[in-house]
N, C-alpha and C positions, 0 to 999 in steps of 0.2 A: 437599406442595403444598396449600395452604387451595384449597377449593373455593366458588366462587360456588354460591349456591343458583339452583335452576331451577323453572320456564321462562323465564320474562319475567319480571324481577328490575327492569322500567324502562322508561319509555315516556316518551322525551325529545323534543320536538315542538320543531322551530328554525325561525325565519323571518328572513330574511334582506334587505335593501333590494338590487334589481339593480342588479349590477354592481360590489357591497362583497366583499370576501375575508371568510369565515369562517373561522373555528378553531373547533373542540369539543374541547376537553381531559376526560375522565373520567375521574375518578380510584376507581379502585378498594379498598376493604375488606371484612373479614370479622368481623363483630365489631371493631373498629378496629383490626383485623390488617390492613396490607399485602399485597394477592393480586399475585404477581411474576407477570406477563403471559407473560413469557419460556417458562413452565412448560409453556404450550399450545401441540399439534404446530401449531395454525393457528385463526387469528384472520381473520375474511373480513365485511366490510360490501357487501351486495348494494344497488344501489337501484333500484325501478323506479315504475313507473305508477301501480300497485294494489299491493294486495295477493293476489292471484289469483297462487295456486302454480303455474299452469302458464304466465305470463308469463316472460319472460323478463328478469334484472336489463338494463340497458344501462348502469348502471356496478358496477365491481366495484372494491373496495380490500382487501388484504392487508399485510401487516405488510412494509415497504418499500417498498410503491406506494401510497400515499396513505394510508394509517394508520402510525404511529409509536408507538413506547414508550418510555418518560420518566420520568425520575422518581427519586428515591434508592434506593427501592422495585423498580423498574420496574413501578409500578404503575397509573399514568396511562397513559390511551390516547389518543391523538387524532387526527381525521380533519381533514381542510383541503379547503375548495372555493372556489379562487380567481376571481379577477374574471369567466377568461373564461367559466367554468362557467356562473356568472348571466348575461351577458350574453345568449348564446346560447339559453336558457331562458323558458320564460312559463306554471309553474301549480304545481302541487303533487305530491310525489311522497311516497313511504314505502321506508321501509330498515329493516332488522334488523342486528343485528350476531352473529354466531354466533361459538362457542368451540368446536375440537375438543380433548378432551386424548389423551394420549398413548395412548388404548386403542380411540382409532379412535369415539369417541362424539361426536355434535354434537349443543350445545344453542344455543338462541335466549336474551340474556340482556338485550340490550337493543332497543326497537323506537319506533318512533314517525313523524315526516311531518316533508319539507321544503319551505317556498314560500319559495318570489319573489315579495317585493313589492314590484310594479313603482312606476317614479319618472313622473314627469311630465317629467324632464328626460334627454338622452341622456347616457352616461355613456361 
């Protein structure tokens, strides 16, 4: 298995207009080696408020529940946060995305914020 290098390999900042469905598709390499997703016991995107380790996420995605893997490769990854997500929502949050591989190790590989920017119109 090609290994992602660590820690924070990427720090992807998305903003969004309320009330739009997002996609994040990431595609993964090593060297422009294809990194097959598949390889990792677990793949976990936490999102919460802050960044303050003793918060709690209030959303969590896994590979089947809102994170997927794609690709010829299985190398892309991607999360989706649709309409009613935003709707319901009004500020700015932060997530990480962790890899564990098969020997029981978690690392953080990708991190960054996501806002709502609100419309002037109801949606």
């Amino acid at each position: 298995m090609a290994a992602i290098k660590g820690p924070v390999q990427g720090v992807i900042n998305v903003s969004n207009v309320q009330g739009n469905y997002l996609e994040v598709p990431m595609e993964f390499n090593s060297s422009g080696t294809p990194i097959d997703l598949t390889d990792f016991a677990d793949i976990r995107m936490e999102i919460k408020r802050s960044y303050n380790v003793n918060e709690p996420a209030f959303l969590v995605f896994t590979v089947g529940n809102g994170l997927t893997i794609s690709g010829n490769d299985n190398n892309v990854l991607t999360y989706i946060l649709d309409e009613s997500f935003w709707l319901s929502q009004n500020q700015k949050w932060t997530y990480d995305i962790t890899f564990e591989t098969s020997d029981g190790k978690r690392f953080t590989y990708i991190k960054g914020s996501i806002t709502n920017v609100l419309t002037a119109s109801k949606t």
